[in-house]
C-alpha positions as CSV (number, residue, x, y, z in Angstrom):
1,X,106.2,124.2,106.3
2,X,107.1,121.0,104.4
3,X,106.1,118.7,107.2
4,X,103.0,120.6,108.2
5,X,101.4,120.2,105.4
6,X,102.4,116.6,104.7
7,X,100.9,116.1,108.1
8,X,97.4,117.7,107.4
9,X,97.3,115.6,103.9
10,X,97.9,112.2,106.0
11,X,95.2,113.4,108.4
12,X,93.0,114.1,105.3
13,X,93.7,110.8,103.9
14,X,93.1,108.9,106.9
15,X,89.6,111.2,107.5
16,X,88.9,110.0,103.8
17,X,89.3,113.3,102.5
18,X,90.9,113.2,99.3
19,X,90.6,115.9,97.3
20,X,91.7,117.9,100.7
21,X,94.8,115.2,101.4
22,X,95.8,116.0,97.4
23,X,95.7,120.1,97.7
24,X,97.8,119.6,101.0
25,X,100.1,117.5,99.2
26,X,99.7,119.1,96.0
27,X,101.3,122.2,98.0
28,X,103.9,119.7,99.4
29,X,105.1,118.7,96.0
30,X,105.9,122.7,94.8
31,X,108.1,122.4,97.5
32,X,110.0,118.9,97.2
33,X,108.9,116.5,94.5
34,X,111.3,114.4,94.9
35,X,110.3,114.3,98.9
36,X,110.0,110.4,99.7
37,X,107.2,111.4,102.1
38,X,105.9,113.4,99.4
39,X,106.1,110.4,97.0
40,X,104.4,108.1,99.5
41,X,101.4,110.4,100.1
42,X,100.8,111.1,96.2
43,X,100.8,106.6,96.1
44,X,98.5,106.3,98.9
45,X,96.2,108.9,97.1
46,X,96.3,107.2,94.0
47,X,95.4,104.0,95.2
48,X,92.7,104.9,97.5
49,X,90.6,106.7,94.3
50,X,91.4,104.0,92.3
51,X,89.9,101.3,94.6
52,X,86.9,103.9,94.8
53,X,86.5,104.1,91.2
54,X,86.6,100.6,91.3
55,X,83.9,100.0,93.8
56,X,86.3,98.6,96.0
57,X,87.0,100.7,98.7
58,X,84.7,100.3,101.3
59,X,85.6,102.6,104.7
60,X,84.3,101.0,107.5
61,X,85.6,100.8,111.1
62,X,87.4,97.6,112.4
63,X,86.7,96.0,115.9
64,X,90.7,94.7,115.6
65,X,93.3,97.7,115.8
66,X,94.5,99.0,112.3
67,X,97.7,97.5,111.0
68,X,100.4,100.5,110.7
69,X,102.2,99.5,108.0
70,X,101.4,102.2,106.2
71,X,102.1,104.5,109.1
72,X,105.0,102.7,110.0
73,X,106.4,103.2,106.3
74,X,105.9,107.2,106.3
75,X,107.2,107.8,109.5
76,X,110.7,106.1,108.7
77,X,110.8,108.6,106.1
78,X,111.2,111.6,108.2
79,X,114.1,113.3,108.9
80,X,115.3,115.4,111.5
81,X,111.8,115.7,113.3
82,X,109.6,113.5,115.2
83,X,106.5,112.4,113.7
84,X,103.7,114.0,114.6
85,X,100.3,112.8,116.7
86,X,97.8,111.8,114.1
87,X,94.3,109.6,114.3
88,X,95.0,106.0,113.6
89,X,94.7,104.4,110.4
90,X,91.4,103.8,108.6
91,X,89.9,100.5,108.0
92,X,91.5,99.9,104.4
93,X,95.3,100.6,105.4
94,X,94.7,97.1,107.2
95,X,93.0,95.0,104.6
96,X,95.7,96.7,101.5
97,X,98.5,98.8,102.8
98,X,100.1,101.1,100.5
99,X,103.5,99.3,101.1
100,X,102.2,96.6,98.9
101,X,102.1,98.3,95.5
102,X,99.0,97.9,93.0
103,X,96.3,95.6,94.0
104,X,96.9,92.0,92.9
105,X,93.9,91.7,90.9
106,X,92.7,90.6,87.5
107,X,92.5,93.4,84.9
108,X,88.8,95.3,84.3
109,X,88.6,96.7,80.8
110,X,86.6,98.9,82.7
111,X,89.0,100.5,85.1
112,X,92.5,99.0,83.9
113,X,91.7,99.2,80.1
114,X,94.0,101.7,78.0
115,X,91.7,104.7,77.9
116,X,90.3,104.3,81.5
117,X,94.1,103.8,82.7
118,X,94.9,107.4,80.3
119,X,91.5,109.0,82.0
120,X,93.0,108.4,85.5
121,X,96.5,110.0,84.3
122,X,95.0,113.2,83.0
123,X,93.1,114.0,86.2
124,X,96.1,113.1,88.4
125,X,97.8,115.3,85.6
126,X,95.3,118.0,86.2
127,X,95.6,117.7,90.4
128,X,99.8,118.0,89.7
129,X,100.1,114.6,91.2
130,X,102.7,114.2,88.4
131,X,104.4,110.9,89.8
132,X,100.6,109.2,89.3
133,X,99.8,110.8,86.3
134,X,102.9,108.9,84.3
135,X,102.9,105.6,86.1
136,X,99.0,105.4,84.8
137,X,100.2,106.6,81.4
138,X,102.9,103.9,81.2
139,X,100.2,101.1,82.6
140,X,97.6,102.4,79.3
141,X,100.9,102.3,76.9
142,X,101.5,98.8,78.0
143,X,98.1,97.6,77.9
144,X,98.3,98.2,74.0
145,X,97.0,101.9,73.3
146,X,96.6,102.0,70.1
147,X,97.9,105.0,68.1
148,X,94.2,107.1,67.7
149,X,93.8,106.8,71.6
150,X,97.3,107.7,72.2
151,X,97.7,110.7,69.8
152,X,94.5,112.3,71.5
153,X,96.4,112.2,74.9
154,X,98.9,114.8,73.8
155,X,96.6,117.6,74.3
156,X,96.7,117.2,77.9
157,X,100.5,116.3,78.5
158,X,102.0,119.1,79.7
159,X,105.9,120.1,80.1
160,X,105.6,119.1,83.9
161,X,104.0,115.6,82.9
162,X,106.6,115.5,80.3
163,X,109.7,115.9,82.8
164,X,108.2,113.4,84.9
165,X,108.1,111.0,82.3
166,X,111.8,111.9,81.1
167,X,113.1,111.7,84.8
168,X,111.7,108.2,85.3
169,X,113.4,106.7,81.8
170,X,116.6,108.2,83.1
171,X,119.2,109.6,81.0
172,X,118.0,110.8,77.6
173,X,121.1,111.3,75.8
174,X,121.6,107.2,76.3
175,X,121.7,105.1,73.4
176,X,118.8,102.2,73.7
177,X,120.5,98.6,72.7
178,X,117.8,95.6,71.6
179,X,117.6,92.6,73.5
180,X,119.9,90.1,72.9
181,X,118.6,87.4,71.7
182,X,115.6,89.5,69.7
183,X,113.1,86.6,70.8
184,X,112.8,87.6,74.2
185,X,110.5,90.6,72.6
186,X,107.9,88.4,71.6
187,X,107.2,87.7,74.8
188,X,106.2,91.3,75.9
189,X,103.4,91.8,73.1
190,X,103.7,95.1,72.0
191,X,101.5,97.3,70.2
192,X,102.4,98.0,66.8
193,X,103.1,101.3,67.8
194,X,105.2,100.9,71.1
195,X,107.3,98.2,68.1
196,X,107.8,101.1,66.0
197,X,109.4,102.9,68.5
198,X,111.4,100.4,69.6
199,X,112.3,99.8,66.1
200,X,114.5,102.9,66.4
201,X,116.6,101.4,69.9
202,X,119.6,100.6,67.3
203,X,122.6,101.4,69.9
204,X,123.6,104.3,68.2
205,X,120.5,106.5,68.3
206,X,120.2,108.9,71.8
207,X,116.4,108.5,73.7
208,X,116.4,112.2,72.5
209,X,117.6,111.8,68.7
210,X,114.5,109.1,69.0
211,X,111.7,111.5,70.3
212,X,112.9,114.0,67.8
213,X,112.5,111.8,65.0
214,X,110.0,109.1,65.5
215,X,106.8,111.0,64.2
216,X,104.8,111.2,67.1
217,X,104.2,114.4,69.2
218,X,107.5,114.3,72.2
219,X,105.1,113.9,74.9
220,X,103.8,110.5,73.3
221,X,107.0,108.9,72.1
222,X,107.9,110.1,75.8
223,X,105.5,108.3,77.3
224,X,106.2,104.9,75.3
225,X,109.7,104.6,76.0
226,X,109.0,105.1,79.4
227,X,106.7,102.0,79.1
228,X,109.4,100.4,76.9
229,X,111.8,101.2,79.6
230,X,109.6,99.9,82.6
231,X,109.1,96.2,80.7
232,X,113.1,96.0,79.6
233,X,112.4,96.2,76.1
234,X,115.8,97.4,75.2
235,X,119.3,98.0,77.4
236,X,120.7,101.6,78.3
């Protein structure tokens, strides 16, 4: 069942079809989140909407043959069955395949400012594309959300979005050490309130004992260490 409907959310992708490819994978991930093919698709998703939202993406069909690195990359992934027949890539997996991450470009306020960067992790919150939904709320937290913008956000993070977040920092009962020297923290430019949080990383406090009692709703000081975390603000 797994591999049927990760192959009618690959076909939906490639047909352009998003919000079919993300209720096909949506379904997928109730099964196996932690599925790398599942993980893959939820990427390619993301990116595609992104570069949409962006004005970016512009689907259009290629005299040359589609490169399938994107293809190539998903297929490697499955286990134990053959992969199946599908249409061949469309015109953007050749000019930014999902292989290559994020888009190397320079930063809109518009689309990769905090609260844009938050608007796009509460709808991929809302579509259970949990894996998306935290890697945009790290992006906003690292961009310097400030605390107004980030204590309206708790509203819509959820215990699933919450998990997420916990299972990308990694063990929660570890005790957070500071840099060593402290001067290599100037050069990450926190926001005051991301510094307050870190404040807390003495080596004897736990990642838990530190949501518990930092002020902020869970979900938020969550979400901040996670960023924390993700630019090696401290050492676990």
């Amino acid at each position: 069942m797994l591999d049927g409907l990760l192959a009618n959310a690959r076909r939906a992708l490639d047909a352009g079809l998003l919000d079919n490819a993300e209720v096909f994978i949506r379904q997928a991930a109730e099964l196996s989140a932690v599925d790398e093919r599942v993980l893959t698709l939820q990427r390619a998703i993301l990116l595609v909407r992104r570069q949409r939202t962006a004005g970016e993406s512009t689907l259009v069909a290629s005299p040359s043959p589609p490169s399938p690195s994107f293809h190539a990359r998903f297929d490697e992934t499955l286990v134990g069955a053959a992969a199946p027949v599908l249409p061949p890539a469309p015109a953007w997996a050749s000019t930014q395949p999902v292989s290559d991450g994020w888009s190397a470009k320079a930063p809109s306020p518009a689309v990769d400012g905090p609260g844009a960067l938050f608007e796009q992790a509460r709808l991929a919150c809302a579509r259970r594309i949990m894996w998306a939904a935290v890697e945009q709320a790290v992006q906003a937290v690292i961009a310097g959300a400030d605390r107004r913008l980030l204590l309206e956000q708790a509203a819509w993070m959820d215990a699933g979005f919450v998990e997420t977040c916990r299972t990308r920092i990694g063990d929660m009962n570890a005790c957070p050490r500071p840099l060593d020297p402290p001067r290599e923290l100037t050069s990450l430019r926190l926001s005051p309130e991301s510094a307050f949080v870190l404040s807390r990383a003495d080596g004897m406090s736990s990642l838990e004992e530190i949501v518990d009692t930092c002020g902020f709703p869970a979900a938020v000081t969550t979400v901040i260490l996670a960023a924390l975390a993700t630019m090696g603000a401290f050492h676990l």
